[in-house]
N, C-alpha and C positions, 0 to 999 in steps of 0.2 A: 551763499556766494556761488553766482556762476563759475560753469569752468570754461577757463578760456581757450581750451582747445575743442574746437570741431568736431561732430562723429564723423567718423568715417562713412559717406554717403556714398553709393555706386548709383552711379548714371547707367539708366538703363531702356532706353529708347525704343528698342526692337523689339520686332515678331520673328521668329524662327519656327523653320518645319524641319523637324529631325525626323528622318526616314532609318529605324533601327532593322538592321536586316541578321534574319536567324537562320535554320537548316532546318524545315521540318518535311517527313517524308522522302528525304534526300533530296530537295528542290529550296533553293535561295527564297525568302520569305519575307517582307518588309512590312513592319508597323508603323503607322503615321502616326506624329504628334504634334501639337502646334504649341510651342512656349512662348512665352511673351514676358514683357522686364526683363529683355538681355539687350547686351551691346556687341553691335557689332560690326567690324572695319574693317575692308576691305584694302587691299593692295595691287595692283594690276602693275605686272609687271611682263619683262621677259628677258631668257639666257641665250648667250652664245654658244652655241654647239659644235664640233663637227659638220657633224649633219645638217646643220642650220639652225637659224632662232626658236627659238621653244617657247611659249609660252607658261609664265611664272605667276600665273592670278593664285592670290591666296586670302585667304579670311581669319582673324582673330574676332572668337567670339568668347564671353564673358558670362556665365550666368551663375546667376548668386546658389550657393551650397544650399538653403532650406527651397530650391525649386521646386513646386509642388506637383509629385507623382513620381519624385524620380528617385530610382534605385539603383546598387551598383550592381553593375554587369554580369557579374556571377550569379547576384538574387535575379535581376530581370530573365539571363538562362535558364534558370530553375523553375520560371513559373508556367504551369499548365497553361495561364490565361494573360498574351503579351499585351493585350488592348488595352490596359486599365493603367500600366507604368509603362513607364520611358527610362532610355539608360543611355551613356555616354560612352562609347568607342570607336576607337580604330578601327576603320572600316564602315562606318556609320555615315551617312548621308546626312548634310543640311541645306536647306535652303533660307534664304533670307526671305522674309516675311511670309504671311500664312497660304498654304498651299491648301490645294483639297485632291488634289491629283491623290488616286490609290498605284502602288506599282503594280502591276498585275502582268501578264502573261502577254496582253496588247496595249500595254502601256510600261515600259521599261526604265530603269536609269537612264540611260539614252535618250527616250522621247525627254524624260525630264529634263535632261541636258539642255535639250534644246528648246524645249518651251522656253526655260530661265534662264535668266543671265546668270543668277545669283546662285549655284550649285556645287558644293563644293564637297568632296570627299574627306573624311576627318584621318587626321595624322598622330595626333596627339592627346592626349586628355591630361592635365595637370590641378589636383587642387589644391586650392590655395589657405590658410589657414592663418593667423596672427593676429597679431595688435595692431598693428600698422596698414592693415588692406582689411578688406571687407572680405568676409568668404566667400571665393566663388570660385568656378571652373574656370580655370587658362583650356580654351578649346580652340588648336588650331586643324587647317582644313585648306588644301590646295584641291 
């Protein structure tokens, strides 16, 4: 007999470029990755300030726990060699869909900024685990 409930299926549409940025030499250091099978949703917003409207753009993005290459944050710090794995933190850079921009010296967060519309700095990393959801990362990113 079938079962009549449903697996839990994650819709997973997108390409992501995670820009993981480390300390090596005493100089900010970014490793590019490109993921793909994550979902991701954008919110374009803005606040009232003081000082005037601010703008409020933010990204929830979703990517399932067996993502392939990815390790946690403390292992990805630990390794001699960052090219090969990708990790998920605060402070970590994405961009929606696959980039090939490297950040270098003449080419900055900043230029990236502005090349993309799509750039968002990571705020949060949450994952998710249960019966009821699919595993995957809660990643948000203004």
């Amino acid at each position: 007999m079938a079962s009549r409930y449903a697996k839990n299926i994650m819709y997973t549409p997108d390409t992501i470029t995670i820009y993981n940025k480390t300390i090596e030499s005493n100089t900010e250091a970014y490793y590019r990755t490109v993921v793909s099978d994550v979902y991701w949703e954008s919110t374009v917003g803005a606040s009232r300030r003081a000082s005037g409207d601010a703008a409020e753009d933010k990204a929830f993005v979703a990517i399932p726990l067996d993502a392939e290459n990815y390790i946690a944050p403390v292992d990805w710090e630990a390794l001699a060699d960052h090219s090969t794995n990708w990790t998920l933190k605060p402070g970590d850079y994405i961009v929606k869909n696959s980039v090939a921009d490297e950040i270098t010296a003449l080419f900055t967060i900043s230029d990236l900024r502005k090349k993309y519309d799509d750039v968002r700095r990571i705020t949060s990393v949450d994952p998710l685990h249960g019966r009821s959801t699919v595993g995957h990362f809660e990643v948000r990113a203004k």
